[in-house]
C-alpha positions in Angstrom: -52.1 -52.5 -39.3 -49.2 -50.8 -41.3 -47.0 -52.1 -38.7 -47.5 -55.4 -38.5 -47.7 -56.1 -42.3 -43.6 -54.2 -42.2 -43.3 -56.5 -39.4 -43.9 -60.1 -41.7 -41.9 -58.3 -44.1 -39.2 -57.6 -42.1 -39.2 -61.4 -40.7 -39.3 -62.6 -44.3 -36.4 -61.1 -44.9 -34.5 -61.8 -42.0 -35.6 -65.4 -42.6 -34.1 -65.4 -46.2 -30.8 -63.4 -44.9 -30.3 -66.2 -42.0 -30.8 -69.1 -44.8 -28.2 -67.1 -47.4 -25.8 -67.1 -44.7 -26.6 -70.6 -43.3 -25.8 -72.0 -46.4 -22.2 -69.6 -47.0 -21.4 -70.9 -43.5 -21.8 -74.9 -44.4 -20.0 -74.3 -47.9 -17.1 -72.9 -46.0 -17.0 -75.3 -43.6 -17.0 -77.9 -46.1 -14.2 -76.9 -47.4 -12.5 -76.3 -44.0 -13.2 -80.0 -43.6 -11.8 -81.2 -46.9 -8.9 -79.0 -46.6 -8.2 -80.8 -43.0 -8.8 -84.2 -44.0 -5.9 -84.0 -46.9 -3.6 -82.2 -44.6 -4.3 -85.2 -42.3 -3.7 -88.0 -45.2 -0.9 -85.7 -46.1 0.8 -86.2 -42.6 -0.1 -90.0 -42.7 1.7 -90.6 -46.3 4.7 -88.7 -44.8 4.8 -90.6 -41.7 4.8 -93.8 -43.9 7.5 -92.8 -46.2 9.7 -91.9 -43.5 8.9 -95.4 -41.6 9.6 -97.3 -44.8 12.6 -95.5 -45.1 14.3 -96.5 -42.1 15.6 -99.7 -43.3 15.4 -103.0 -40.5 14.8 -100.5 -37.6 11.9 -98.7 -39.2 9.2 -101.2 -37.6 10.0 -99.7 -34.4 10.3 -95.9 -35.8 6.7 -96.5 -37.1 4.9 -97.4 -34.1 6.5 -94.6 -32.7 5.6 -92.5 -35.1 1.5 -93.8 -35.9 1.7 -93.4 -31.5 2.4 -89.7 -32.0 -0.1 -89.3 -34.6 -2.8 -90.6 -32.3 -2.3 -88.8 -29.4 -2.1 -85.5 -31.4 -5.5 -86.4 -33.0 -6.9 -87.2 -29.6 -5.3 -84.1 -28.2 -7.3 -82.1 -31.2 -10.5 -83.8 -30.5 -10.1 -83.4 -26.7 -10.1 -79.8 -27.7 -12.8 -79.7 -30.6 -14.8 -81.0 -27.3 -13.9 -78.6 -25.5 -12.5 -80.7 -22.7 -9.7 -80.0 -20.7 -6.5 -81.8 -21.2 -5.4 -84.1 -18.4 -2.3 -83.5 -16.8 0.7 -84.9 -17.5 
């Protein structure tokens, strides 16, 4: 039963190579994540600026602006999903 003893060795280690790169997979993705979400506040604080910048006319310039910022996020989620855009 040589065989089947390297076998349960063999899955062992498998098993502990799959859980090493489980765990490298969710740090990096993690990070992805956090580096996304600060990009996206990032964007925000920009839009902001440039809103409060605009003098009496900005109001308008914002909703504008906070509207384009929602349909791109729901144009990056429609494609996370992996559903297909509708058309125009």
């Amino acid at each position: 039963m040589r065989g089947a003893a390297a076998l349960v060795d063999a899955r062992g280690a498998w098993e502990a190579e799959a859980r090493r790169a489980r765990g490298a997979w969710a740090a990096g993705e993690k990070a992805r994540r956090e580096a996304w979400a600060a990009g996206k506040a990032r964007e925000v604080k920009e839009l902001t600026i440039k809103a409060r910048a605009g003098g009496p006319g900005a109001r308008a310039g914002r909703r504008v602006r906070v509207a384009y910022a929602v349909d791109a996020w729901a144009t990056l989620v429609r494609r996370a999903r992996g559903r297909s855009l509708p058309a125009p």
